[in-house]
ZAMARGU-4260 file (C-alpha; in steps of 0.2 Angstrom, whole numbers, plus 5000, padded with zeros to 4 digits):
<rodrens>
0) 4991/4863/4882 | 5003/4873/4871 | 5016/4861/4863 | 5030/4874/4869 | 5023/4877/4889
5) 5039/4874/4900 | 5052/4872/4886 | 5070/4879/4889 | 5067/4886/4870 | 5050/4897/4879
10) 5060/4900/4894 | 5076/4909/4884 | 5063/4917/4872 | 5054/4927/4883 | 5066/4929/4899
15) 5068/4948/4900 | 5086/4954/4907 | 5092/4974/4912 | 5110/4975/4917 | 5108/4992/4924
20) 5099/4987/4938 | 5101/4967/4939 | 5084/4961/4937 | 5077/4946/4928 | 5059/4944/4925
25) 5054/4926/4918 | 5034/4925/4913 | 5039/4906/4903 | 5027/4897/4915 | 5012/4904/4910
30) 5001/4896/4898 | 5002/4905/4880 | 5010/4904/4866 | 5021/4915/4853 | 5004/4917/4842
35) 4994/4922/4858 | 5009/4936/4860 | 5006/4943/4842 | 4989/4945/4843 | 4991/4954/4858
40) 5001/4967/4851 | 4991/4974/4843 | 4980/4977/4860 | 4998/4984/4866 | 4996/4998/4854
45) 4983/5007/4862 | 4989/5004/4878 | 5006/5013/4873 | 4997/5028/4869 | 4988/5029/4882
50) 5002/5030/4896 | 5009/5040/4885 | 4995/5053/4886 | 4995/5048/4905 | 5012/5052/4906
55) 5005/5070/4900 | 4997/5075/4910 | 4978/5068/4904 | 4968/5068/4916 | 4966/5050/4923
60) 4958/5052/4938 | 4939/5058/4929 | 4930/5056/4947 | 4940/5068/4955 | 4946/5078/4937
65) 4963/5076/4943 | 4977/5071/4934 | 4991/5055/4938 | 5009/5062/4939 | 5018/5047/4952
70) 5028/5046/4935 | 5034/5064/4936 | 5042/5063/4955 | 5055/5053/4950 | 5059/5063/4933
75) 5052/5079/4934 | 5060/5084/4918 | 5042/5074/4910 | 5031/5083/4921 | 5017/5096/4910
80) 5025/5112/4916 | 5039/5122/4925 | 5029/5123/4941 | 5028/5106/4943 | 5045/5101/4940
85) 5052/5113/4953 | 5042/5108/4964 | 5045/5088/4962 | 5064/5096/4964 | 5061/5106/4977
90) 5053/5094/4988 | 5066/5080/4986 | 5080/5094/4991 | 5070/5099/5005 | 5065/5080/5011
95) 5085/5075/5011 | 5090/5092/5020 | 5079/5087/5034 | 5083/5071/5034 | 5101/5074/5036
100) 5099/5088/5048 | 5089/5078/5061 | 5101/5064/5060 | 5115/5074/5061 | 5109/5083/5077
105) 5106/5100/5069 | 5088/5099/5074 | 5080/5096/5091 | 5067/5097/5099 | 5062/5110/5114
110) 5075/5101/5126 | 5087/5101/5114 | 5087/5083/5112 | 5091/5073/5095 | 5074/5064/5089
115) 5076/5043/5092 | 5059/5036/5084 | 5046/5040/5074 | 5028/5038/5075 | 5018/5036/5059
120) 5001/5038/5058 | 4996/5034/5039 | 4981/5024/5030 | 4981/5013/5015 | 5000/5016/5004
125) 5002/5032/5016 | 5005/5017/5028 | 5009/5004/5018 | 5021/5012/5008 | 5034/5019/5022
130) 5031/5001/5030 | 5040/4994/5014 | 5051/5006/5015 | 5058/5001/5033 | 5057/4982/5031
135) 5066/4983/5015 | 5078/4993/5018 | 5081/4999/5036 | 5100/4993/5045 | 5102/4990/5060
140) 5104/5004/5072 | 5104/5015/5058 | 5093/5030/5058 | 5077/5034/5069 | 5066/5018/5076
145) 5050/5015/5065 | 5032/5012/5072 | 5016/5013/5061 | 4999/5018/5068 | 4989/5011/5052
150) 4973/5010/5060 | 4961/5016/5074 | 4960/5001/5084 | 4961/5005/5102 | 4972/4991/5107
155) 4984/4998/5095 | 4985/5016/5101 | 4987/5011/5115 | 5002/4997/5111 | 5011/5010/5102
160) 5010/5025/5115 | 5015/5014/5128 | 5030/5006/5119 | 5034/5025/5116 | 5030/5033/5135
165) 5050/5035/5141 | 5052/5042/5122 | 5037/5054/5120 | 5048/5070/5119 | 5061/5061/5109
170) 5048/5056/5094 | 5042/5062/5078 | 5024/5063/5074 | 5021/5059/5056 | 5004/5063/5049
175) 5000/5057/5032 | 4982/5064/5024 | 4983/5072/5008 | 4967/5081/5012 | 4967/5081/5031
180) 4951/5075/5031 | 4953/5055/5031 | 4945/5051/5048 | 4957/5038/5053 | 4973/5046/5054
185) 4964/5061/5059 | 4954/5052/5075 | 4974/5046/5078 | 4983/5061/5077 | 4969/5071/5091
190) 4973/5052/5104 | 4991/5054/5102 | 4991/5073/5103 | 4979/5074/5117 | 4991/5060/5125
195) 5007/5071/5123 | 5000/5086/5129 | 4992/5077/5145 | 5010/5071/5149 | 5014/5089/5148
200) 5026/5088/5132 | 5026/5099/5118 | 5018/5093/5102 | 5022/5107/5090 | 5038/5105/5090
205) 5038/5083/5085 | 5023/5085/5073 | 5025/5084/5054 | 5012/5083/5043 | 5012/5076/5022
210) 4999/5086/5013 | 4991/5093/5001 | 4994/5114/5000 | 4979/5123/5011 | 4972/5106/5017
215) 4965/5104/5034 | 4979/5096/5040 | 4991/5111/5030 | 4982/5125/5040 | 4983/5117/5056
220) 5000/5113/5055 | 5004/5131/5047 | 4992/5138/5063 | 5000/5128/5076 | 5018/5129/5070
225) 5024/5110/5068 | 5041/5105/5065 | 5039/5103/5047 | 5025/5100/5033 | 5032/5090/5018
230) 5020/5092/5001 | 5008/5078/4995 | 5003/5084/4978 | 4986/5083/4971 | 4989/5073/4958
235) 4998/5057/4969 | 4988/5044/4973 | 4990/5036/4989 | 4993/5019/4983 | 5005/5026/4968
240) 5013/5038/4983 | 5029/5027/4987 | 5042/5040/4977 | 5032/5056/4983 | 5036/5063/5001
245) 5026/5048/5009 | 5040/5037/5004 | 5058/5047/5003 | 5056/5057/5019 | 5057/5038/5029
250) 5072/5033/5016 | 5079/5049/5023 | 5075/5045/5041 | 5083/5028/5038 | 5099/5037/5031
255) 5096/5027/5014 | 5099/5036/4998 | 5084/5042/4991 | 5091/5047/4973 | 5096/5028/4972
260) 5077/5025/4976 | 5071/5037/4965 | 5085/5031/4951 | 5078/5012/4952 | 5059/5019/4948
265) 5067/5029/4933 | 5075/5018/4925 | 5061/5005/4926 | 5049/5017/4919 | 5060/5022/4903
270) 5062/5002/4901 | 5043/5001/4902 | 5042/5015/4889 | 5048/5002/4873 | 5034/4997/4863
275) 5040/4980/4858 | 5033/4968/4871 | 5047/4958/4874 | 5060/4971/4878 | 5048/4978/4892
280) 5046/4971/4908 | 5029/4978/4913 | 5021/4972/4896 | 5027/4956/4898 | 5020/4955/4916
285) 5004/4961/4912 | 5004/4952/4898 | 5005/4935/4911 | 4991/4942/4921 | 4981/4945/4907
290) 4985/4927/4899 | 4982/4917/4916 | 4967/4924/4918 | 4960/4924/4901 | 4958/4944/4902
295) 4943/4943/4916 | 4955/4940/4932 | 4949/4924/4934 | 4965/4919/4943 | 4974/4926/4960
300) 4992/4931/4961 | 5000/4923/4978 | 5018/4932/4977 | 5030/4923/4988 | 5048/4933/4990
305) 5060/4923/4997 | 5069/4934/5007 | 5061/4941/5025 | 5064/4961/5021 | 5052/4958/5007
310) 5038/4952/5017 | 5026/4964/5017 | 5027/4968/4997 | 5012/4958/4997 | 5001/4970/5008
315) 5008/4983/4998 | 5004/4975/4979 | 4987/4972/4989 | 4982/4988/4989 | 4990/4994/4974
320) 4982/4980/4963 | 4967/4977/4968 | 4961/4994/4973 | 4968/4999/4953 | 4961/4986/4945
325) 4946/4981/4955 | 4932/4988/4945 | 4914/4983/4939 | 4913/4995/4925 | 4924/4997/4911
330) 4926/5013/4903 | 4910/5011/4890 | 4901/5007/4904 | 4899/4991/4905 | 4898/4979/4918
335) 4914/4968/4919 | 4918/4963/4936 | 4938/4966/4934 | 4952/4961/4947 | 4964/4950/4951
340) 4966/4947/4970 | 4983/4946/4978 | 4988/4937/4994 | 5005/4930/5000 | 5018/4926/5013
345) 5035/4921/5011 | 5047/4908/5004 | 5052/4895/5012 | 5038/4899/5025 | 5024/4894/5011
350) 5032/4877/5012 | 5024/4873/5028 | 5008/4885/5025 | 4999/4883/5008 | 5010/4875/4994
355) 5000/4858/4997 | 4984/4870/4992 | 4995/4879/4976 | 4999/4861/4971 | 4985/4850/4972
360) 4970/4862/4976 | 4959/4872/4965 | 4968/4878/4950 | 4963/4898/4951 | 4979/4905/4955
365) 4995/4910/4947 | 5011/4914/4956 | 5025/4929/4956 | 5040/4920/4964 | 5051/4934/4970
370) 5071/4928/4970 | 5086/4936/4978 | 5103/4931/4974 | 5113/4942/4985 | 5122/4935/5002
375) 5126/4943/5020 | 5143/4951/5020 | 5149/4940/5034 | 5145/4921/5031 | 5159/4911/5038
380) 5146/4903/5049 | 5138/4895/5037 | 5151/4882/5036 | 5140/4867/5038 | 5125/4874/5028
385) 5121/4889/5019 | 5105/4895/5020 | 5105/4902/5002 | 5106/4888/4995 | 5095/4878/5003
390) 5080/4895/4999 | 5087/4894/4982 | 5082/4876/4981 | 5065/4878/4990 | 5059/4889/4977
395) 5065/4881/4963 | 5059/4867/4971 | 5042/4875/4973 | 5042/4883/4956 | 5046/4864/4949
400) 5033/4854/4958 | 5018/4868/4953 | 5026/4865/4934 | 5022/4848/4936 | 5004/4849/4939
405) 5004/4864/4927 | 5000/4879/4940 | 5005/4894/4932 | 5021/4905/4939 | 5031/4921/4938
410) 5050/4923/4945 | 5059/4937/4945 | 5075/4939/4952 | 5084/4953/4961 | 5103/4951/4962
415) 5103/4960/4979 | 5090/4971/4988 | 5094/4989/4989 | 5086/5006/4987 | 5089/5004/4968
420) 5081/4987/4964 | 5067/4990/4976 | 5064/5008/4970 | 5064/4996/4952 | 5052/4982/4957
425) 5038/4997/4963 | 5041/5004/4948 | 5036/4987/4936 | 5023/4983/4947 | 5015/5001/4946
430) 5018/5000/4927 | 5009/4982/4925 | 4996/4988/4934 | 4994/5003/4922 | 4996/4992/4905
435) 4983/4977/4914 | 4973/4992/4917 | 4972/4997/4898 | 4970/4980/4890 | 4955/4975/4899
440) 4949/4996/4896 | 4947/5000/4915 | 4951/5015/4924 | 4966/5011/4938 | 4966/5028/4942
445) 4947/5029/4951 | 4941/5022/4967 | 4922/5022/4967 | 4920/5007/4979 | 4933/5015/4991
450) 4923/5030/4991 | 4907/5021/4994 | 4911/5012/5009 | 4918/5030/5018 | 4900/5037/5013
455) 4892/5022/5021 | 4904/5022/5035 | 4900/5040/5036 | 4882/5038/5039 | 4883/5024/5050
460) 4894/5037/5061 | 4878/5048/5062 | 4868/5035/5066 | 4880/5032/5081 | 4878/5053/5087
465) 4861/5050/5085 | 4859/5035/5096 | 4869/5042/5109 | 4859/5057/5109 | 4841/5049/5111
470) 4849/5037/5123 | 4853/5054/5133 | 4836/5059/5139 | 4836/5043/5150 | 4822/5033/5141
475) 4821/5014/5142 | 4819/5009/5123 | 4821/4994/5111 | 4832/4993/5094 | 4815/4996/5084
480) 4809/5011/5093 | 4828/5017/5092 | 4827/5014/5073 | 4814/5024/5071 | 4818/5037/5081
485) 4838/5037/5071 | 4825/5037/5054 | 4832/5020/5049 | 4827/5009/5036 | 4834/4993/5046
490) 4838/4989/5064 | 4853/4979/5061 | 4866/4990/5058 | 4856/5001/5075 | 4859/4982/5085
495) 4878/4983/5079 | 4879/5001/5087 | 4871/4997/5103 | 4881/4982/5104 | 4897/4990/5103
500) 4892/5007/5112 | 4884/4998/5128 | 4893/4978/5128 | 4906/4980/5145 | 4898/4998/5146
505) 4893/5002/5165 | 4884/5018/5159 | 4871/5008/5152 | 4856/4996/5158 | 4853/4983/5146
510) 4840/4969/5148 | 4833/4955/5137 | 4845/4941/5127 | 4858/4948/5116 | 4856/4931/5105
515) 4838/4939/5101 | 4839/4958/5097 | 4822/4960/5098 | 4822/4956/5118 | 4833/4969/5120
520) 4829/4985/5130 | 4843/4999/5135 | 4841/5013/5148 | 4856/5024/5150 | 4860/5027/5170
525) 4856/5044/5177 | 4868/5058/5179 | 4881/5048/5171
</rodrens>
């Protein structure tokens, strides 16, 4: 071990402070040391260039030949042309005019009734996002109600409609796909819509689609004359989609400032623009990632914010992190297996849930503690005990007894939660991502195992027509001659459809064992 690990001397040396937006970030509980920092910069150099030409307009995204602008929504003066930056204007102006017109009461629906909830029907950060949005930040009784439709499960659909069935006319349909073509939020959007109509309520008039210019989803919006269609550029990521439309039009429907939001990310960024690593946060952060898990993400983060509204930051960094920096190539081609998982709860709930693993299990983790410092405006009940204090000393607690066994942590510390320091903490965790990304020379910006598990889900959803279609003439048939007939390679993933079509399913016979696949035999009834 480093002679200087867990030293105030280390701590003061490499805590970073910003007094415009109140944020500490402390990486002293991480195993390097000052000569590990140095040779590192040198690394650093490359990466500074790189987000620099990234921040150009390079294209990034070399799968799709697109280009990564998240960095121009919240200062459009960077963006690569005039086009662009009026359109990042544009939007912004045109998300907080609608915003305060439907809560103001200046638009309503067919009834002429104000809108109460909102329905949102989003996958991956087009769900996750707004969702971190509304936890964070949403007051009480402030703004429209919230509910999330982030996946097709039936139960789900069903859950949310019904929660909603004395509020259908009165809620907004929110449809994120930047290409309209997603399948999930495309199979939602037809339920709900069908629902609606069938309950003889108007659906144009509550639907508002995010997407792309001359999508799907834009020309049947356009066609069918929805409420509103809000611009998701070309070059926004889902999971760096947090500043775009995705993320602001909920601030707005929350009646939350979205130029604080957007202020917190801008600031972050130009402080993540210094090239000495100590005076910028996101270089210093991945520089801890990159140190704890010796460049090869041989360690987990667990992030663990200690304050409720924060809770479901760890989804989101789940997605962001992992789907960014997830890769089994780098960019010579190479075969490198990158990634660092991410998991996490909240403090002090983690007391009670996995800290005994952190402390004593296996070592193969690093932690982001995630410190608020602010109180409730009306706290003269806490007489007795005050609940700050006592999560205050939990995480220190916490932080301390993983120092003892030499478990490796992060804390960084909001004074207080607010659109600005949450618009900030995105922002450094998009900008650590970006750096970690360059150091261990990956691409953050492509997705090919995403995309290979929608063309496998893709063809496994033909193989469903196609049994349903040979199943149709009536003929009593096993899983093999059904996998032949399909033109399958393997009857598995034929059993897995037949399990799921027929199981509970009265339109079918089925006969034999199900604990033996090969025994079984399925007839579909007549004139069913």
């Amino acid at each position: 071990m480093n002679n200087d690990f867990n030293t105030w001397d280390k701590y003061c040396n490499y805590l970073w402070f910003d007094k415009k937006i109140n944020i500490w970030l402390d990486i002293s509980k991480i195993n390097f040391t000052s000569s590990q920092i140095f040779t590192l910069e040198k690394k650093f150099k490359n990466v500074f260039s790189s987000i620099k030409q990234l921040e150009a307009g390079a294209i990034s995204n070399i799968d799709e030949e697109r280009q990564v602008g998240h960095y121009w929504l919240r200062n459009p003066s960077i963006a690569p042309n005039n086009l662009i930056k009026d359109e990042i204007s544009n939007d912004i102006k045109d998300i907080s005019n609608f915003g305060e017109s439907i809560l103001g009461g200046k638009i309503r629906n067919k009834k002429n009734q104000i809108y109460t909830d909102v329905l949102w029907i989003g996958i991956g950060g087009s769900g996750l996002g707004p969702l971190l949005i509304t936890e964070a930040l949403q007051k009480n009784s402030v703004g429209l109600n919230f509910s999330y439709i982030d996946n097709i499960d039936p139960f789900l659909i069903s859950e949310k409609l019904d929660k909603l069935s004395d509020k259908l006319s009165t809620t907004l349909f929110v449809i994120v796909s930047k290409s309209g073509g997603t399948p999930e939020p495309k199979i939602a959007m037809n339920i709900i819509k069908k629902y609606v109509e069938n309950n003889n309520l108007d659906w144009s008039s509550n639907a508002i689609a995010i997407t792309m210019k001359d999508s799907q989803l834009y020309k049947k919006a356009h066609l069918e004359k929805w409420l509103k269609i809000f611009n998701l550029p070309d070059w926004v990521g889902g999971r760096t989609s947090i500043t775009s439309s995705v993320g602001l039009l909920p601030l707005a429907l929350i009646n939350q400032d979205i130029s604080e939001f957007i202020s917190g990310a801008a600031i972050m960024d130009e402080l993540t623009r210094k090239t000495n690593i100590k005076d910028n946060p996101a270089a210093l952060l991945s520089s801890a990632w990159f140190f704890s898990g010796d460049g090869e993400g041989k360690r987990d983060m667990v992030v663990l914010p200690y304050r409720d509204r924060l809770q479901v930051f760890s989804k989101y960094l789940q997605q962001l992190v992992m789907e960014s920096l997830g890769k089994k190539f780098n960019r010579k081609g190479e075969i490198v297996h990158q990634g660092i998982s991410v998991f996490g709860n909240k403090g002090s709930t983690d007391q009670h849930a996995y800290v005994q693993q952190l402390r004593d299990g296996i070592d193969n983790f690093f932690c982001i503690f995630i410190e608020l410092l602010d109180s409730p405006d009306s706290n003269n009940y806490y007489d007795a005990d005050n609940p700050k204090e006592f999560l205050s000393g939990f995480l220190q607690g916490t932080r301390s007894a993983l120092a003892n066994e030499n478990r490796q942590s992060i804390t960084i510390t909001l004074d207080k939660l607010n659109c600005l320091t949450l618009g900030a903490l995105i922002a450094l965790f998009e900008r650590a991502v970006s750096f970690y990304a360059e150091l261990v020379d990956i691409n953050a910006y492509d997705q090919p195992g995403v995309e290979a598990g929608k063309k496998a889900a893709a063809e496994i959803i033909e193989y469903q027509k196609k049994v349903t279609e040979i199943l149709s003439a009536g003929d009593e048939l096993s899983i093999n001659e059904i996998t032949s007939f399909v033109g399958n390679s393997s009857s598995e993933p034929i059993f897995f459809i037949i399990r799921q079509m027929c199981f509970g399913n009265h339109d079918y016979v089925i006969k034999g064992d199900w604990s033996n696949p090969s025994t079984i035999l399925i007839k579909k009834l007549d004139n069913v």
